[in-house]
N, C-alpha and C positions, 0 to 999 in steps of 0.2 A: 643841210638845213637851209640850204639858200645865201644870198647875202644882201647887202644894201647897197645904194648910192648914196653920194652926202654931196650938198652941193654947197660950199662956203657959203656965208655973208659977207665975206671978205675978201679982199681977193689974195689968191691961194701962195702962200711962200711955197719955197722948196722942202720938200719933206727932210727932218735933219738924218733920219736914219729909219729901219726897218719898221714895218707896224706890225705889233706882235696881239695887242690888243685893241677894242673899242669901249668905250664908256657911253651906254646911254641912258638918259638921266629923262624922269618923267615924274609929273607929281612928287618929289620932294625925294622921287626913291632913286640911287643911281644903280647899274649893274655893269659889271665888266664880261664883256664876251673873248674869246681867243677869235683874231681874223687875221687877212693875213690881203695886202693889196694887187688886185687883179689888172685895171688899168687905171693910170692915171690922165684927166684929159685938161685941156686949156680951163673950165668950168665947172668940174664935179670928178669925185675921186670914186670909184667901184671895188668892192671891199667884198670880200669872203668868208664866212665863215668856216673856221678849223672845225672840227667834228667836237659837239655840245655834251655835256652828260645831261642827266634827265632834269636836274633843279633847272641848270642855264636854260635849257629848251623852256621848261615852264615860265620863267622870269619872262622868257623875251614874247613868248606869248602873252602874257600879262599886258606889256608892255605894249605888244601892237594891239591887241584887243580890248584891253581895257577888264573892267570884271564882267564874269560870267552872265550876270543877269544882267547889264548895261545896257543891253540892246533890247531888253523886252520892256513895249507899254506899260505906263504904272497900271490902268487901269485894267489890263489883261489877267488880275489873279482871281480865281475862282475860288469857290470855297470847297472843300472836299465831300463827296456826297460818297461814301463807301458801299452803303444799300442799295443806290440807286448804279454806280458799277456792277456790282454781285450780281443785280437783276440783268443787265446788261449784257453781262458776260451768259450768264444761265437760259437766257434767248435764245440768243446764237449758238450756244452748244446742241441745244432742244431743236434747232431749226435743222441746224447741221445733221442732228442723229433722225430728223423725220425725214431728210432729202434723201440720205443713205435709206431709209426705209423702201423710197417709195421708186427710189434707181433700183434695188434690188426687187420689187415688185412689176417692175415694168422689164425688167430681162426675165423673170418668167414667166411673164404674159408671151412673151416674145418668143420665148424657146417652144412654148405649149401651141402658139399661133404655128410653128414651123411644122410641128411635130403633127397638125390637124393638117396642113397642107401638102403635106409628101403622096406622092403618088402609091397606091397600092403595089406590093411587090406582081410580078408580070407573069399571071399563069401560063404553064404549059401545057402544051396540047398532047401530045404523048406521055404516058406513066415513067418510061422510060430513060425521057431525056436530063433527069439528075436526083439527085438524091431526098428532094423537100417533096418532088411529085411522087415520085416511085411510096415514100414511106404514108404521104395521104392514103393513095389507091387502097392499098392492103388493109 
């Protein structure tokens, strides 16, 4: 899942022992994560996290984002027009099944165009020389 950096306000004591957890705290709500410390530097400590189940992954997304709808303009909500989808949608279906019509219309314009431009098969001059002149003659 990633992890964090954290940089004191303070300046940094000696860690007394291993870091097994983080706590972070946002809006009045705190959450403990499992991490585990990756480097530690003169200025800011680099932190890990252990492998999340699915609540902790949600929490800490909460927590970096904020809520779902937090990001959209107030003034961005519409009102629902269901009719006016239905119509919408029943357009595009109708447009779609008249393009299928008119591709299939235009491949046998195309096939009947080939089929007027082929050359005549190439008569023989003798009865004899195969089997489509020989059976005319008689």
């Amino acid at each position: 899942m990633g992890g964090l950096r954290v940089i004191p306000t303070r300046p940094p004591k000696p860690l007394p022992g291993r870091i097994e957890c983080i706590e972070i705290s946002c809006k009045g709500r705190s959450a403990l994560f499992p991490a585990h410390l990756v480097v530690t530097g003169d200025r800011e400590l680099r932190l890990s996290f252990d492998p999340l189940d699915v609540d902790q992954r949600r929490e800490l997304v909460r927590i970096i984002m904020g809520r779902a709808d937090a990001w959209l303009p107030e003034a961005s909500k519409r009102t629902d027009r269901p009719l006016r989808s239905f119509w919408s949608l029943l357009k595009n279906a109708l447009m779609l099944l008249s393009i299928g019509r008119q591709q299939k219309k235009m491949r046998l314009q195309r096939m009947a165009r080939k089929l007027r431009m082929r050359k005549p098969a190439r008569q023989c001059r003798t009865p004899s020389c195969c089997f489509s002149c020989a059976s005319s003659v008689s």
